[in-house]
C-alpha positions in Angstrom: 0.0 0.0 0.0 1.4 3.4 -1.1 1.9 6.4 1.2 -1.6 8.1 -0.9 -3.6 5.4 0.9 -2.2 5.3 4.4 -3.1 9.0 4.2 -6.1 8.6 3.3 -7.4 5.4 5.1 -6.1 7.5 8.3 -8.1 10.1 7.2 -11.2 8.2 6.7 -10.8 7.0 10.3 -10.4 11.2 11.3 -13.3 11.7 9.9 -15.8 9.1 12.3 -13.9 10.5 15.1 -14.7 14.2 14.6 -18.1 13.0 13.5 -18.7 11.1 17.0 -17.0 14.3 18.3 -19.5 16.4 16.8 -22.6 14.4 18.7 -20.5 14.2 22.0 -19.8 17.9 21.8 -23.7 18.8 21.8 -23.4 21.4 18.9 -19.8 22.1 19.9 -20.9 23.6 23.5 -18.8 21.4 25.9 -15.2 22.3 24.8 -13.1 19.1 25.5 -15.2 17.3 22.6 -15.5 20.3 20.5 -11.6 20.7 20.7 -11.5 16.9 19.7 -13.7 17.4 16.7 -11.9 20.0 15.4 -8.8 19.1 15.7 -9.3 15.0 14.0 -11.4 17.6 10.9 -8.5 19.7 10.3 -6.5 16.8 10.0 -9.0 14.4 8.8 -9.3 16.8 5.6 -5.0 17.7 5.5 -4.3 14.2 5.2 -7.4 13.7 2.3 -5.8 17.3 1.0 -1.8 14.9 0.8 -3.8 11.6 -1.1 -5.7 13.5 -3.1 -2.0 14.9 -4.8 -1.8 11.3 -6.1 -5.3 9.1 -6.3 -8.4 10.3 -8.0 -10.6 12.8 -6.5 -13.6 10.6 -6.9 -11.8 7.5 -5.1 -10.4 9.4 -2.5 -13.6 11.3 -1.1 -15.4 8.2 -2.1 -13.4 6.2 0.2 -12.7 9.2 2.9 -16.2 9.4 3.1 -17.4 5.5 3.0 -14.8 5.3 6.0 -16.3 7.8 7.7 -19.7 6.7 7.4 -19.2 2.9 8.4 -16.9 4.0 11.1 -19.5 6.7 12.7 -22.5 4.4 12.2 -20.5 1.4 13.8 -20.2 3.4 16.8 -23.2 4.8 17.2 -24.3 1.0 17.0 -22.3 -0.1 19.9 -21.8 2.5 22.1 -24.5 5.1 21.4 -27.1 2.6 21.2 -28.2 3.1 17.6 -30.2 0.5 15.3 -28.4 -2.9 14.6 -31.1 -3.8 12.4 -30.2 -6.3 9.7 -30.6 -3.8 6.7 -28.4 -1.3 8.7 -25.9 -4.0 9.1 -25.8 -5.0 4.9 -26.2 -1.4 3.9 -22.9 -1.0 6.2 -21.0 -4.0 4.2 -22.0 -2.6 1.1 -20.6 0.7 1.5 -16.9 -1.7 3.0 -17.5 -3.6 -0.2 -17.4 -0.3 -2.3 -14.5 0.6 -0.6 -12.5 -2.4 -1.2 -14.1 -2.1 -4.7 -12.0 1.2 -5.3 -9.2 -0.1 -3.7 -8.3 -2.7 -6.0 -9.3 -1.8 -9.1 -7.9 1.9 -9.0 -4.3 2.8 -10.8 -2.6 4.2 -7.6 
């Protein structure tokens, strides 16, 4: 795996954390999570800013974005006490399968 990837896959994980940030923050009024969230954005979108120099732009937000999404909904599943209903939970692999998708048939 190229450095473009790390980057981004770190990224991608960035991104579920300032969006779990986000809720834990309560509109970005309690400032430990609010500094949380925007710290992991600013970096979340720095490192997509360093793969996007070398992959795709629609592979790299698609992915930045796919990891963000799976990540965010798999915590709000088990720890925020969110739906774990079975469509939830195929929609979820979908979006992984999509990812992986992307990942091996791109160039870079």
């Amino acid at each position: 795996m190229n450095r473009a990837w790390t980057y981004l896959i770190i990224a991608g994980l960035l991104e579920f954390v300032w969006a779990v940030g986000l809720k834990q923050s309560n509109g970005l009024t309690k400032p430990g999570p609010a500094v949380v969230t925007i710290v992991a954005a600013l970096l979340s979108m720095y490192l997509l800013s360093l793969a996007m120099r070398v992959l795709p732009v629609g592979t790299a937000y698609a992915v930045w974005t796919g990891i963000g999404a799976v990540g965010a909904a798999v915590i709000g599943m088990v720890w925020l006490g969110e739906s774990r209903e079975f469509w939830r939970i195929v929609s979820l692999v979908l979006i992984v399968g999509g990812i992986v998708g992307l990942k091996i048939t791109g160039r870079n």
